[in-house]
N, C-alpha and C positions, 0 to 999 in steps of 0.2 A: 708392238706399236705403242707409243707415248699417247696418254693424254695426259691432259693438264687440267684444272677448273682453278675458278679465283670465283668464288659466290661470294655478291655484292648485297645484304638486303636489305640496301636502301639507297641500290643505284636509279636513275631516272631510265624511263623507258626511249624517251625523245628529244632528251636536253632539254624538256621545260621546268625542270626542276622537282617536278612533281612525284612524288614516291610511288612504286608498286606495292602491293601489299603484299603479295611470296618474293619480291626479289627480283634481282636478274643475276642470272648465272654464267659470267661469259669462263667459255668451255671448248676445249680442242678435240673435240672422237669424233670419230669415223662413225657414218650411218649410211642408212641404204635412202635413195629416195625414188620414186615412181610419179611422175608428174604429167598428168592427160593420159593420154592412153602410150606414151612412149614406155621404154622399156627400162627397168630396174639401173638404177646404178650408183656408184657411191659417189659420195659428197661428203665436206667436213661441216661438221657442228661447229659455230661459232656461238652461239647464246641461246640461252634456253630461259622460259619464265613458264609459271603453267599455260598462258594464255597462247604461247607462241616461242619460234625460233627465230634467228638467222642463220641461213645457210649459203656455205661458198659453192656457189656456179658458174661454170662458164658460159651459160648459154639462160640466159634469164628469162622466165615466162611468163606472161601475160599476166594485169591484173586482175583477180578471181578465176583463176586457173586453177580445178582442185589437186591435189598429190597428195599420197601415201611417205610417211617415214616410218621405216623401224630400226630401233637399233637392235643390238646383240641381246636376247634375252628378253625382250619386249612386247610385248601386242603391238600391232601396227598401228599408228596413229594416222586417221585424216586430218587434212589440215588446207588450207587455200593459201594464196597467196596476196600479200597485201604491196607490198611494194618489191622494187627490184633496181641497185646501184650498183654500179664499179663491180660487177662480178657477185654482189649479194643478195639474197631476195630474203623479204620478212615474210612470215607465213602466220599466221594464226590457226592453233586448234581449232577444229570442228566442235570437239569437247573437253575443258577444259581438264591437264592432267589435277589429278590430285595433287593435296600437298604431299601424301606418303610417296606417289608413283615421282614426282619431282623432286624429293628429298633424296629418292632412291638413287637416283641418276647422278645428282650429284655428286653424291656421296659415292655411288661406285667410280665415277672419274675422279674424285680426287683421290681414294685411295689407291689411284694405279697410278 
């Protein structure tokens, strides 16, 4: 399986021009996601920043709806959901990753 990363650290989080302070990392892996009480399944990583992701769905859930992500090698991360377009939804950590656990991520998808 391909992924991809292009880490950006000083792309804006919303188009208001305004900087993040870790970055955003937009990034192609494969995760697991667990959203309500439905059942496990995967979904692609589109971007990642410690505070949050976006993820490709077909079936987009409700605002503040909570879900589980883990990917390959990781602690499950909780995380809500904050918006949901065109098959995307933005989610926000529960707790925010580290910068080492966000570094880590990256850095393992660009080396593959």
């Amino acid at each position: 399986m391909e992924h991809q990363s292009r880490y950006d650290p000083n792309a804006s989080s919303d188009g208001s021009g305004q900087r993040r302070a870790h970055g955003r990392a937009r990034v192609a892996i494969s995760c697991e996601l667990k959203i309500g009480t439905r059942a496990w399944h995967r979904a692609k990583l589109a971007d990642l920043t410690p505070s949050g992701f976006q993820v490709a769905t077909f079936d987009a859930p409700a605002r503040g709806t909570p879900l589980y992500i883990r990917f390959a090698g990781l602690q499950m991360q909780h995380a809500e959901v904050c918006w949901g377009k065109d098959g995307m939804v933005g989610c926000r950590f529960l707790s925010e990753l580290s910068s080492y656990v966000f570094e880590h991520i990256v850095g393992t998808v660009s080396a593959n």
